[in-house]
Backbone bond lengths (Angstrom), bond angles and torsions (degrees), N, CA, C in turn:
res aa  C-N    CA-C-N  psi(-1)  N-CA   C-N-CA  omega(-1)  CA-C   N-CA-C  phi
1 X - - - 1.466 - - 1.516 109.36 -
2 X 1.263 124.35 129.45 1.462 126.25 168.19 1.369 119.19 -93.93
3 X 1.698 106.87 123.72 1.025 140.45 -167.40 1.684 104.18 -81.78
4 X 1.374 120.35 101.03 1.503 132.79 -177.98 1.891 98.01 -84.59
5 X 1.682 84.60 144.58 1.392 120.99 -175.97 1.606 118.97 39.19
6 X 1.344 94.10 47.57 1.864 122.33 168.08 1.906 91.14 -43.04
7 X 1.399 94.96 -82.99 1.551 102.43 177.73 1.926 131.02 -0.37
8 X 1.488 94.57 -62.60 1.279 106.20 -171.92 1.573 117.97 47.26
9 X 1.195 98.41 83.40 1.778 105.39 173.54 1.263 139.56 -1.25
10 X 1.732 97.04 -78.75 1.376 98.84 167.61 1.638 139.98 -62.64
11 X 1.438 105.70 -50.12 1.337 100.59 161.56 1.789 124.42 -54.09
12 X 1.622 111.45 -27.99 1.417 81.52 172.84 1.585 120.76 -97.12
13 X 1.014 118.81 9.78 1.467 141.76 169.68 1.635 117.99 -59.36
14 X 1.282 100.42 -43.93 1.396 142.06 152.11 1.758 125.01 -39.20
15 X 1.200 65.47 -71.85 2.193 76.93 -169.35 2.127 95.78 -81.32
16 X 1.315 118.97 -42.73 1.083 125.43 -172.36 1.390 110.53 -62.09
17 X 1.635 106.47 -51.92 1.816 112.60 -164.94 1.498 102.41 -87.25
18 X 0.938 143.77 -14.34 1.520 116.52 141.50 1.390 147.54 -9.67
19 X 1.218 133.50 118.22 1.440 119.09 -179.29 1.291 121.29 -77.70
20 X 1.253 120.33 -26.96 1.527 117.92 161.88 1.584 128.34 -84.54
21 X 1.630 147.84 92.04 1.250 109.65 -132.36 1.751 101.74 -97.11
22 X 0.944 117.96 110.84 1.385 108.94 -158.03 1.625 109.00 -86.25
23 X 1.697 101.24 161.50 1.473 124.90 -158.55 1.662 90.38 -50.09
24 X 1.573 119.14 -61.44 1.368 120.77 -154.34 1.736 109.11 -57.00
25 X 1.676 103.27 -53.96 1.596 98.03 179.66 1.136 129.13 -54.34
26 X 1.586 101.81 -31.98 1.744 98.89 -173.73 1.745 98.87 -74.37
27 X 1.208 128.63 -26.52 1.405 114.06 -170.57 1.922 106.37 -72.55
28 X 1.710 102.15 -49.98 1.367 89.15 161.08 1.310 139.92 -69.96
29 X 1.105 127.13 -8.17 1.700 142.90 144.77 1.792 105.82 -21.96
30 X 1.349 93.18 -92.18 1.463 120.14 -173.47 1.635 128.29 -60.60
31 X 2.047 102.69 -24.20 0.901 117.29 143.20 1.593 150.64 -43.93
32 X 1.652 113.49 -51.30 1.439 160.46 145.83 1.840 102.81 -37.99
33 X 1.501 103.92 -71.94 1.567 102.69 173.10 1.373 120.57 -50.45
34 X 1.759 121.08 -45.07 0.977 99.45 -150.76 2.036 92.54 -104.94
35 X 0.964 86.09 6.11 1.957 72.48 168.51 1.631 111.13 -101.63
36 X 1.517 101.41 -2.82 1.954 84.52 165.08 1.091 141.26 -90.43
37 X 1.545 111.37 31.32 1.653 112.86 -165.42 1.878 80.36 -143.27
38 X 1.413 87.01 178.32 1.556 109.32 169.85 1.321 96.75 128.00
39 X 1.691 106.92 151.83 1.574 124.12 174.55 2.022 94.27 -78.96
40 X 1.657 108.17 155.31 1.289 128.83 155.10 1.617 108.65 -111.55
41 X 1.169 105.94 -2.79 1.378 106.35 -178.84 1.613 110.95 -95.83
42 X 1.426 102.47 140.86 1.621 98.12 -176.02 1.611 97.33 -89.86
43 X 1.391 85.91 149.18 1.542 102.21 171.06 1.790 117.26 -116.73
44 X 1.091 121.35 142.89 1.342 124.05 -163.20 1.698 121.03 -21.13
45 X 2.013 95.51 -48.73 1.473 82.16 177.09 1.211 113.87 -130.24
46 X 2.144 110.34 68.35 0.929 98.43 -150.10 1.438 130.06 145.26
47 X 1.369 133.26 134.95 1.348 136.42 154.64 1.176 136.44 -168.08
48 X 1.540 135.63 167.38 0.995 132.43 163.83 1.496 134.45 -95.64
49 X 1.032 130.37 94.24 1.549 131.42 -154.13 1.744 98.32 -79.42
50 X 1.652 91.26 152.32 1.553 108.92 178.21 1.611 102.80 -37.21
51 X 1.414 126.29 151.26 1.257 137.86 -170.40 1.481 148.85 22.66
52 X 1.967 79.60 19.04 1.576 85.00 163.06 1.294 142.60 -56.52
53 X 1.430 142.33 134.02 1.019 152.75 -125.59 1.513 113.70 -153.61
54 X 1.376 115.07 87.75 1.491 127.98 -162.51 1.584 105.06 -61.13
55 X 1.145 109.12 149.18 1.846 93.50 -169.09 1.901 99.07 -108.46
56 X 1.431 91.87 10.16 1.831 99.79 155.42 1.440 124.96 -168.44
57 X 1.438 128.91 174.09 1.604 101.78 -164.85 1.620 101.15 -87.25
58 X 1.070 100.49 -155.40 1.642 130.64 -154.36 1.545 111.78 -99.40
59 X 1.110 116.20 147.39 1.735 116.34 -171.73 1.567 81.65 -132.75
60 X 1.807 126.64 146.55 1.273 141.07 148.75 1.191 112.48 -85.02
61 X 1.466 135.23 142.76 1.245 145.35 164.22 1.713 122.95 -111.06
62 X 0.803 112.41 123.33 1.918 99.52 174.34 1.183 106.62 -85.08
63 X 1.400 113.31 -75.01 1.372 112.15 174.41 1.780 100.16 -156.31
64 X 1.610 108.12 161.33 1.242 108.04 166.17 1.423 154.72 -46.62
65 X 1.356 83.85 -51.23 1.881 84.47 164.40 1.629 104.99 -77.88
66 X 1.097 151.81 -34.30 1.307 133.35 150.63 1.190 120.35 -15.78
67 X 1.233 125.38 -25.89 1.598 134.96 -162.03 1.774 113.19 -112.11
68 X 1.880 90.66 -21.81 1.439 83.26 -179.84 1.557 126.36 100.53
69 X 1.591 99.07 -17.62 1.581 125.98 -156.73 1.849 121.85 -128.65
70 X 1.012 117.05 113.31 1.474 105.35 167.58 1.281 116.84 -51.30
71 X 1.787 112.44 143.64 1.581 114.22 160.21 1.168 127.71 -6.55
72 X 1.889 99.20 -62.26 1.505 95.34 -176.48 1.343 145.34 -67.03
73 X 1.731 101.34 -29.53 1.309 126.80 -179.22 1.663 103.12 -86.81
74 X 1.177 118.36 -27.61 2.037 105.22 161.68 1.333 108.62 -80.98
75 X 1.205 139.85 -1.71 1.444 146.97 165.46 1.348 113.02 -78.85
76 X 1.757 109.17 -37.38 1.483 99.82 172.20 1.216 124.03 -89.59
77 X 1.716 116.68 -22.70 1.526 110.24 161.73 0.956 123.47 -70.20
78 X 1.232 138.70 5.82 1.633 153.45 -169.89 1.097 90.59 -89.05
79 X 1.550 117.49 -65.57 1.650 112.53 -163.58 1.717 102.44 -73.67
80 X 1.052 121.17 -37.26 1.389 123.41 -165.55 1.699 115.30 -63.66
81 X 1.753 82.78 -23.52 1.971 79.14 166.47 1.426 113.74 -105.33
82 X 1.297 116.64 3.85 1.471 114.60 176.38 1.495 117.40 112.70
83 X 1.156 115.40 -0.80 1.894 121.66 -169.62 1.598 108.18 -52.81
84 X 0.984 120.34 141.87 1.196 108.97 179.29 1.773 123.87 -114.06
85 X 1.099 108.93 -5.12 1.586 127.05 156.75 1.636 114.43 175.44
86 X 1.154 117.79 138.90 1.396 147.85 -128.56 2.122 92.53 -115.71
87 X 1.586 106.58 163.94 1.300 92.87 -178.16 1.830 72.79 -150.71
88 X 1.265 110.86 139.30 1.088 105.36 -175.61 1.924 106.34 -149.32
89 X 1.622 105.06 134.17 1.428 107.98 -155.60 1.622 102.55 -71.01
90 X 0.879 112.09 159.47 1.907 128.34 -160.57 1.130 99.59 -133.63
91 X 1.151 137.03 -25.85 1.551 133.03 -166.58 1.212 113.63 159.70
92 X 1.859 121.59 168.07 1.179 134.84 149.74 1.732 120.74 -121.93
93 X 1.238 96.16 140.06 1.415 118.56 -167.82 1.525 110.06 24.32
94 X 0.966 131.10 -79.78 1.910 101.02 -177.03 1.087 103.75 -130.00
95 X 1.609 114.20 11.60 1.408 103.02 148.96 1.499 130.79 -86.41
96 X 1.350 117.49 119.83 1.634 121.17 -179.04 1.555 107.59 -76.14
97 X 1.059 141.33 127.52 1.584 144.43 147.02 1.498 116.21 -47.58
98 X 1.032 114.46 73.53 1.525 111.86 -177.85 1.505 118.97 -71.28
99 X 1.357 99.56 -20.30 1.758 112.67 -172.47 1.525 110.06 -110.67
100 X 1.229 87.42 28.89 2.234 92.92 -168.21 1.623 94.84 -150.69
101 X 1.318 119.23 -28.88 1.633 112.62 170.15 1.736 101.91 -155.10
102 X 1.448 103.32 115.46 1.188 134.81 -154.60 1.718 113.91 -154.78
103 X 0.994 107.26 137.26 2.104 107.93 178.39 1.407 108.48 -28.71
104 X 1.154 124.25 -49.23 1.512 138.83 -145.36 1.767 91.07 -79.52
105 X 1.644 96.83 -50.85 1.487 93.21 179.48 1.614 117.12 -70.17
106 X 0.894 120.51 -47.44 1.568 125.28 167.00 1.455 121.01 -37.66
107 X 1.433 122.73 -48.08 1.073 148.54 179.29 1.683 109.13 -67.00
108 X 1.142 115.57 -10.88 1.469 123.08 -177.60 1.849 89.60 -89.36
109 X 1.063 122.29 -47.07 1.508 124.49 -164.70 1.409 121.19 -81.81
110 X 1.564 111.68 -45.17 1.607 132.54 176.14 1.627 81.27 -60.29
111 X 1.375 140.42 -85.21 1.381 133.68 -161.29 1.256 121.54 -24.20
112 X 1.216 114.63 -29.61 1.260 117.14 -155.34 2.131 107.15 -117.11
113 X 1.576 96.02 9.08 1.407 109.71 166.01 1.801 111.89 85.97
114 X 1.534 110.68 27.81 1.026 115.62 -179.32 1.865 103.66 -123.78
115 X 1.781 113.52 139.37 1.291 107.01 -179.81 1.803 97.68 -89.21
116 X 1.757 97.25 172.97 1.581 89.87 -134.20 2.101 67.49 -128.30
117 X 1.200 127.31 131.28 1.873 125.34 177.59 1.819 93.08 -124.73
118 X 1.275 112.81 138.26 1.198 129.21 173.68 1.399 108.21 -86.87
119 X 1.614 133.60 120.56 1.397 119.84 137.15 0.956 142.14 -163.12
120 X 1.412 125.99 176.91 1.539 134.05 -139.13 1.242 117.72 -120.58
121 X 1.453 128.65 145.69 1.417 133.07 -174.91 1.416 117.00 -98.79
122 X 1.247 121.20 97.51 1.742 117.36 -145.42 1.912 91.42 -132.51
123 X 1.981 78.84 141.22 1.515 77.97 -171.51 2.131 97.58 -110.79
124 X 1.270 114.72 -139.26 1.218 127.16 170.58 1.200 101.09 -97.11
125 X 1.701 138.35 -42.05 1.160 139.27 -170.29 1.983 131.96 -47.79
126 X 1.013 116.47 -3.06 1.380 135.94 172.38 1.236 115.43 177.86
127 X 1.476 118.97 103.81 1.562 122.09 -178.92 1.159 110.79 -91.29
128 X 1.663 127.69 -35.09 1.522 110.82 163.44 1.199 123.47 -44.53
129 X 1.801 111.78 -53.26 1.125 111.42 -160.19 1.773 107.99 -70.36
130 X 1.338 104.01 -28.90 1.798 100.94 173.20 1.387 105.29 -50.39
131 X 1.493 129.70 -55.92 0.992 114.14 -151.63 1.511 117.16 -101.91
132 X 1.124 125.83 15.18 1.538 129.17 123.39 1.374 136.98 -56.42
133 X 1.464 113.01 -44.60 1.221 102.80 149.08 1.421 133.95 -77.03
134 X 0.844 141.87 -28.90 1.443 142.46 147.17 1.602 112.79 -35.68
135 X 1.020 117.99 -41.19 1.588 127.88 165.63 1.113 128.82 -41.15
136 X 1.397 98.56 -63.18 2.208 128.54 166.68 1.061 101.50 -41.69
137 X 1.912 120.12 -64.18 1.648 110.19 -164.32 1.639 96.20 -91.19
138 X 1.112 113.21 18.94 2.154 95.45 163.49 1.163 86.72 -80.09
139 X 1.094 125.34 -71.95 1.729 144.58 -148.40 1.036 92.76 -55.31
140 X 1.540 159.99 -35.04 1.536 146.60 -174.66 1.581 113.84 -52.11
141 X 1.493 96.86 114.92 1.695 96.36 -177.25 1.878 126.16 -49.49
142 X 1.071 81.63 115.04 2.127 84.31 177.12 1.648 87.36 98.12
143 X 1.325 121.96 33.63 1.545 103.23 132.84 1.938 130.37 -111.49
144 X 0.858 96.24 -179.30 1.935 84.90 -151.72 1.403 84.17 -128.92
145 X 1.367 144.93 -6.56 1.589 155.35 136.49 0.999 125.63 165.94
146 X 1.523 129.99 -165.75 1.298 146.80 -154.58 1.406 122.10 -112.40
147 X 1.378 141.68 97.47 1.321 112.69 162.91 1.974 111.17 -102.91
148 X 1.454 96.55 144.27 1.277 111.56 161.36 1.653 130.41 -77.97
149 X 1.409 94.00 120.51 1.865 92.30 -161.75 1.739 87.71 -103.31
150 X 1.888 112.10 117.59 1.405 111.25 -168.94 1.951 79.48 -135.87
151 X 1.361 78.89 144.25 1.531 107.77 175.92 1.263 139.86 -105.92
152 X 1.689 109.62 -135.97 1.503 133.42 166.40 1.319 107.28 -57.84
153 X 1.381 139.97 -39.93 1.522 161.02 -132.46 1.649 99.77 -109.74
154 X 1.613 113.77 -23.72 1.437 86.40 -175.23 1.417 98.64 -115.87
155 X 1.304 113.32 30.15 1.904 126.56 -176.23 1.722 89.41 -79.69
156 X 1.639 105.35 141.89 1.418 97.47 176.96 1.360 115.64 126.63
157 X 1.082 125.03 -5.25 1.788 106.79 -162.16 1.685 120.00 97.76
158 X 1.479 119.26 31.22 1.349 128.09 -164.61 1.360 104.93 -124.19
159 X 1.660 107.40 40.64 1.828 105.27 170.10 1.695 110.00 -72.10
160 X 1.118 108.76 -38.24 1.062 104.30 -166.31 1.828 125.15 -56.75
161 X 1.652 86.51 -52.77 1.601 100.15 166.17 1.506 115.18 -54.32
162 X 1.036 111.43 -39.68 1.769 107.42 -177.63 1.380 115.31 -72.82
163 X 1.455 119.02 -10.52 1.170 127.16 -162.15 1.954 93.45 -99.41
164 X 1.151 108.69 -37.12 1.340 112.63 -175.60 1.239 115.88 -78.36
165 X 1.338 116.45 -38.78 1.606 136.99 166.49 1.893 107.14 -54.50
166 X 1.062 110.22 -12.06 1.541 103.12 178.63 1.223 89.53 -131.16
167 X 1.015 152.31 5.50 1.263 136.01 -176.04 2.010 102.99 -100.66
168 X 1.549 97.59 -35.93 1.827 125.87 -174.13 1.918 75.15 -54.71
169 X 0.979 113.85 -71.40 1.386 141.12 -137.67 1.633 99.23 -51.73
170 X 1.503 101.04 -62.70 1.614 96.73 178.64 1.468 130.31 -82.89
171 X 1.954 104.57 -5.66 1.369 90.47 162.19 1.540 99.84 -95.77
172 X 1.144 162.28 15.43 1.508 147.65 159.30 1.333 103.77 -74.93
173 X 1.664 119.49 -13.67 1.518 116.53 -164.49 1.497 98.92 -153.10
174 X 1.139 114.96 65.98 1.260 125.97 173.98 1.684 114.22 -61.54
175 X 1.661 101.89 132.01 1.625 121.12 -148.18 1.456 142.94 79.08
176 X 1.672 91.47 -25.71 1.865 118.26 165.45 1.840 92.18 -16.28
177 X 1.543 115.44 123.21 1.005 122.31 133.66 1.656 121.86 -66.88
178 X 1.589 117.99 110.04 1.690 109.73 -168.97 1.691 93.49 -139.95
179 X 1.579 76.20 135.63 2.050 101.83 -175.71 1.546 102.53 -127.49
180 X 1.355 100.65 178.98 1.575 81.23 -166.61 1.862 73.85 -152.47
181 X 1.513 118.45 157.97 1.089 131.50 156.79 1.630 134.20 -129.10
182 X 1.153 123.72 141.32 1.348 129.60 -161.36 1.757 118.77 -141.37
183 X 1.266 110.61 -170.01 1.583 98.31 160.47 1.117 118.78 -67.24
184 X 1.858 104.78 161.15 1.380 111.38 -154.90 1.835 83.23 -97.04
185 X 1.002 131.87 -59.52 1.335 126.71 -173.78 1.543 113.40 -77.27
186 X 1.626 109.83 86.94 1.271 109.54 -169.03 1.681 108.77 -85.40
187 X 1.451 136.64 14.04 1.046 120.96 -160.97 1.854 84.01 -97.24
188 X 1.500 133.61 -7.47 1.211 140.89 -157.85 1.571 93.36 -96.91
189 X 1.188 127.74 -13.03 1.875 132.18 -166.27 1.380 108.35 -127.96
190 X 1.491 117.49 53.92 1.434 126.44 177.96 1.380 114.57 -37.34
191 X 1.392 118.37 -65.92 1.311 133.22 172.43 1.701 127.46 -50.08
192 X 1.362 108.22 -15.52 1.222 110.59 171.33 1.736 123.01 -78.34
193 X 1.374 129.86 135.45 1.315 145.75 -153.04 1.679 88.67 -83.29
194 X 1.558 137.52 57.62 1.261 114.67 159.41 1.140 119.06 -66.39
195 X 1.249 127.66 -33.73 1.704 116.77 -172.74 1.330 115.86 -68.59
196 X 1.333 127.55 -24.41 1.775 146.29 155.75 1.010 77.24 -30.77
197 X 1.935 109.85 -98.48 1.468 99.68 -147.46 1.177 124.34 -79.96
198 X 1.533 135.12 16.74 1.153 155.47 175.29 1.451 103.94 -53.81
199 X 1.599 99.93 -70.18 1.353 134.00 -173.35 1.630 120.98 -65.26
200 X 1.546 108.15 -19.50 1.593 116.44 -171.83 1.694 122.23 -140.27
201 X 1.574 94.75 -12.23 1.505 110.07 162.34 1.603 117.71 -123.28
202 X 1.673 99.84 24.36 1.812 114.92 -164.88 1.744 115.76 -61.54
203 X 1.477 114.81 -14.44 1.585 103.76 -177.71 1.346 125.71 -56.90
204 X 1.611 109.86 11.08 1.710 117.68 176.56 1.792 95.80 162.66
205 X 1.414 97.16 137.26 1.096 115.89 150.43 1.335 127.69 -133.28
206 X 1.836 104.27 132.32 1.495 117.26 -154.45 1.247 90.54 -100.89
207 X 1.350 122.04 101.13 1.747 106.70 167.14 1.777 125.43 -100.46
208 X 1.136 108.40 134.18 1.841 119.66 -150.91 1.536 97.99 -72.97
209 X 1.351 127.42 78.47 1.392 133.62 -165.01 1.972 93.53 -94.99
210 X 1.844 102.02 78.28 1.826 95.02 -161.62 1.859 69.35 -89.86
211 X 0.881 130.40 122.39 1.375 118.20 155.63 2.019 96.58 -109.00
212 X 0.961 123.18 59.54 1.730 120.19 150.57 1.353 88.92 -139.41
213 X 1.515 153.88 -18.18 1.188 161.81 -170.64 1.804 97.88 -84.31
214 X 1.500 118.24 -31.26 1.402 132.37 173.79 1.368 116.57 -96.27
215 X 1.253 123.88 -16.41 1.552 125.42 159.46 1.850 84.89 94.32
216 X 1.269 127.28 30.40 1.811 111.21 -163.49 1.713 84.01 -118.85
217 X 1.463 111.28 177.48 1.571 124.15 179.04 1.750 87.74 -78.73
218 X 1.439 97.37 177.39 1.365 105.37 -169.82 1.996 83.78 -92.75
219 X 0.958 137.15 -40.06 1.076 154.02 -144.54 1.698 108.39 -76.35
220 X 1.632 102.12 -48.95 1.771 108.41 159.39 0.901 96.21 -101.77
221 X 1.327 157.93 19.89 1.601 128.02 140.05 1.528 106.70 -79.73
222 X 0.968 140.82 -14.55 1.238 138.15 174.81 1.565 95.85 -86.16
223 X 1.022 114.77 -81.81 1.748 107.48 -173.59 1.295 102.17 -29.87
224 X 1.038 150.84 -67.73 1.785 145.24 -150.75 1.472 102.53 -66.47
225 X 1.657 105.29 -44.58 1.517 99.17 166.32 1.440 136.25 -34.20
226 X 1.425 106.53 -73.91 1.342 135.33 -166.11 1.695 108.85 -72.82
227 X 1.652 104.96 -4.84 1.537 116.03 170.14 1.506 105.90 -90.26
228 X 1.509 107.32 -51.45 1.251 96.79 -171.20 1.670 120.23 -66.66
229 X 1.085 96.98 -17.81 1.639 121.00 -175.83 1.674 100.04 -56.96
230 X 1.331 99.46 -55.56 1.562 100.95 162.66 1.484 150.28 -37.44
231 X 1.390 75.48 -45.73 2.030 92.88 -172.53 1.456 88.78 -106.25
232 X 1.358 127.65 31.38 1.272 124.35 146.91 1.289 119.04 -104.17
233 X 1.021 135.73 -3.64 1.412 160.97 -171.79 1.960 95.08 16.66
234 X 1.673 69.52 56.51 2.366 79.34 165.03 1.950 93.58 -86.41
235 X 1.596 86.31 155.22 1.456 97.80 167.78 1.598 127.71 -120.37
236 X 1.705 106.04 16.07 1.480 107.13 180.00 1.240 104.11 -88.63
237 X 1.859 121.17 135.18 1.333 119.26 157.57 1.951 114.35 -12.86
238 X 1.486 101.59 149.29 1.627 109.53 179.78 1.220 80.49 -103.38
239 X 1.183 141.23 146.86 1.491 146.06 68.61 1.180 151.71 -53.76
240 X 1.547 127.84 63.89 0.974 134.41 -145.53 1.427 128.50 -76.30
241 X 1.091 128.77 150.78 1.454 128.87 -159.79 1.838 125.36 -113.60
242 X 0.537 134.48 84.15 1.756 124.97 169.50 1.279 130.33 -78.03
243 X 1.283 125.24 160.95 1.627 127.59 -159.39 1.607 113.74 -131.27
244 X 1.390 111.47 111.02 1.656 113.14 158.49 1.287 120.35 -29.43
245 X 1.669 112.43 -49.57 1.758 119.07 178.00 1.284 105.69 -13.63
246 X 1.595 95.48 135.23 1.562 108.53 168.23 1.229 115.09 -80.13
247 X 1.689 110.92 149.01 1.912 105.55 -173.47 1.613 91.96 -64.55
248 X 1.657 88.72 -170.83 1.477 125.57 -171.03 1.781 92.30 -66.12
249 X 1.246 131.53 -22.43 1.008 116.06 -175.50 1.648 120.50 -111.93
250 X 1.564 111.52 26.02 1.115 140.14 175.35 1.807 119.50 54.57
251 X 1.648 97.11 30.93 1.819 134.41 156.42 1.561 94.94 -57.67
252 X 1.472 122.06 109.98 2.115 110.68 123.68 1.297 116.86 -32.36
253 X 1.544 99.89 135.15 1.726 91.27 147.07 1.170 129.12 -24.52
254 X 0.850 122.65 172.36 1.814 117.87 157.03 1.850 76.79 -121.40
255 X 1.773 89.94 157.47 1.501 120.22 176.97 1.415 108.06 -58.04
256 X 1.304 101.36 -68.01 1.417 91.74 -167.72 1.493 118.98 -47.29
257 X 1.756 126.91 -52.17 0.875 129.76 165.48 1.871 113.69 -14.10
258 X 1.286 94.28 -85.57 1.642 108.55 -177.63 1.502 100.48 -34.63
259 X 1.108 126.97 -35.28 1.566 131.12 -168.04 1.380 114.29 -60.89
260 X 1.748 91.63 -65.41 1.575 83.92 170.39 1.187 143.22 -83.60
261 X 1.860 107.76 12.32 1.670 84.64 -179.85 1.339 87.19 -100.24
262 X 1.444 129.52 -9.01 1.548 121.40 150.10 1.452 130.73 -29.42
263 X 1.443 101.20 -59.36 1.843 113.10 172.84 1.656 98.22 -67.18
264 X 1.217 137.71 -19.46 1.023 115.85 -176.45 1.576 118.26 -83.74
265 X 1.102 124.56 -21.18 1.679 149.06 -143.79 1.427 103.79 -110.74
266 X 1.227 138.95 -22.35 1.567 124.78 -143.30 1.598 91.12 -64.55
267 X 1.481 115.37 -178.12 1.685 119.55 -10.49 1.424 109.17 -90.94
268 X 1.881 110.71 -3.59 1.388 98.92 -158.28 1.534 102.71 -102.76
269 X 1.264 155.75 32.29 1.038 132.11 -123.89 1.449 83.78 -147.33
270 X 2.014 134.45 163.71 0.941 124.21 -126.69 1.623 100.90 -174.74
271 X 1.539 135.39 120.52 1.239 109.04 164.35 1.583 124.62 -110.33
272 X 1.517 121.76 167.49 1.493 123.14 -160.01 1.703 79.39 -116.16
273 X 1.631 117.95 103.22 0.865 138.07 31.32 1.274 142.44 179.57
274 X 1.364 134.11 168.06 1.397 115.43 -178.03 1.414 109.02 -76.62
275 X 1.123 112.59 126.91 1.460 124.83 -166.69 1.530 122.78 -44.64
276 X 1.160 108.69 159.74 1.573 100.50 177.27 1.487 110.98 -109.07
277 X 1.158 100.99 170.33 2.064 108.14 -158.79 1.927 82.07 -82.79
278 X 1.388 113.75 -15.11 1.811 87.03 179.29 1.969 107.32 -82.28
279 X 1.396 103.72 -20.22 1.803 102.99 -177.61 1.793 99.50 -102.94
280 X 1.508 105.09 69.99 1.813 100.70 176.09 1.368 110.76 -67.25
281 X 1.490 122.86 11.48 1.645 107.20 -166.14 1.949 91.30 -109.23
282 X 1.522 117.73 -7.48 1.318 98.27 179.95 1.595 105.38 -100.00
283 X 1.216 118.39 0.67 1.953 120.07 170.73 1.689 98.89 -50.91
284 X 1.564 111.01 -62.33 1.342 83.21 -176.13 1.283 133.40 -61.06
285 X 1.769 140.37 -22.88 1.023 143.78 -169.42 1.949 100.25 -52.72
286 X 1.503 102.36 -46.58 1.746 88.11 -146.97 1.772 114.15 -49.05
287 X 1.834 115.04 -24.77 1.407 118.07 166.30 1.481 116.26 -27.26
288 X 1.418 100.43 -65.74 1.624 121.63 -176.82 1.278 106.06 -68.99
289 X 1.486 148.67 25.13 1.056 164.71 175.33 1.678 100.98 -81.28
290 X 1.240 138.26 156.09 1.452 160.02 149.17 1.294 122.60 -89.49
291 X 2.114 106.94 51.31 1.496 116.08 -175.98 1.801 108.09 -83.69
292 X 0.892 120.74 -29.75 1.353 109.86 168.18 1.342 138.05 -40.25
293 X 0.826 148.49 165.51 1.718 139.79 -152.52 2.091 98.68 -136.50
């Protein structure tokens, strides 16, 4: 269920319109956003109840062999660096991954004390068929929900579809905790239908704040974010997201970087990604990561 006027104006008017943007507001900012949403309703395999509070951030997954690694063994470096629940892709548009997110795989992560979110790369091009598959991986036992990862594809005039695509979604899966993720600097994607899915996929919005993927400091890529975030006057929880991606000039992060816009963000906030078996030199970083809450 989406929780309307999370935001509250003035206070973020406040912490945002400042010229200095300081450490404390932005944490209670993002704090404030992201504890006003969440399902109380259980969903088949699974949920996230009002003000849950991850006791570390978030790791992205694409898929396993991307990584190089069985379920189990990215389940144990997950915990071994501290992750505190995992989001792992299930499919695109009506194709479900049945052999890439499955109980068995889920069950590698929940074991090990981490909640386990399904999601999918969904375009405008078949909304039934998205939201059957999107359905399959809600329903996989030991997931706690869904976010929809919507893009380039729904730029254009595509409220409607997005609106139906979350709407398919929670009646095939009635209680589905469902979030949806997009660009992180939405004031740059006029044409894109956030308030659609604001309004109908609102239990979180993950916005992809890759600022090393943008060549920007981690420091004003977050500020421009969390402005534009504003003068969008969306009302789904933020969960905000950051990216390992190497800049434009094919630089890692540096750690610390990632760190602090980590310390700046808790509790809900999350990075894209668990490394791939072709970059083996950033597996070790995620330890040295700032997953604790």
């Amino acid at each position: 269920m989406n929780t309307k006027g999370c935001w509250g104006g003035v206070l973020v008017s406040t912490l945002v319109g400042q010229a200095s943007f300081r450490r404390v507001g932005a944490i209670a900012l993002l704090s404030l956003v992201a504890a006003c949403g969440g399902s109380e309703t259980s969903a088949p395999g699974g949920s996230v109840p009002t003000g849950w509070q991850p006791p570390a951030k978030g790791l992205w997954i694409w898929y396993f062999g991307y990584t190089g690694l069985s379920a189990a063994q990215a389940a144990q470096a997950a915990k071994d660096a501290g992750v505190g629940y995992v989001l792992i892709k299930s499919g695109q548009d009506a194709s479900y991954w049945d052999t890439r997110y499955n109980a068995a795989s889920v069950a590698e992560f929940t074991s090990r004390g981490m909640k386990v979110f399904a999601w999918a790369y969904t375009t405008p091009a078949d909304v039934p068929g998205s939201v059957q598959a999107a359905a399959l991986a809600a329903r996989v036992p030991g997931t706690s929900g869904l976010v929809i990862d919507a893009e380039i594809e729904f730029e254009g005039g595509h409220d409607l579809e997005a609106q139906q695509l979350c709407e398919g979604i929670r009646a095939a899966v009635p209680g589905v905790w469902l979030g949806y993720t997009s660009f992180g600097w939405v004031g740059y994607h006029p044409t894109f239908p956030f308030h659609a899915f604001d309004r109908y996929c609102g239990d979180a919005f993950f916005p992809q704040v890759y600022w090393s993927d943008r060549g920007v400091s981690w420091s004003s890529g977050h500020a421009e974010a969390v402005q534009m975030l504003e003068a969008a006057r969306l009302h789904a929880p933020v969960w905000i997201v950051q990216s390992n991606d190497d800049t434009p000039q094919g630089a890692p992060p540096a750690t610390a970087d990632l760190n602090a816009f980590f310390d700046l963000t808790p509790p809900y906030s999350s990075l894209w990604e668990f490394p791939s078996s072709a970059s083996p030199a950033k597996l070790p970083q995620l330890p040295l990561l700032h997953w604790t809450n």
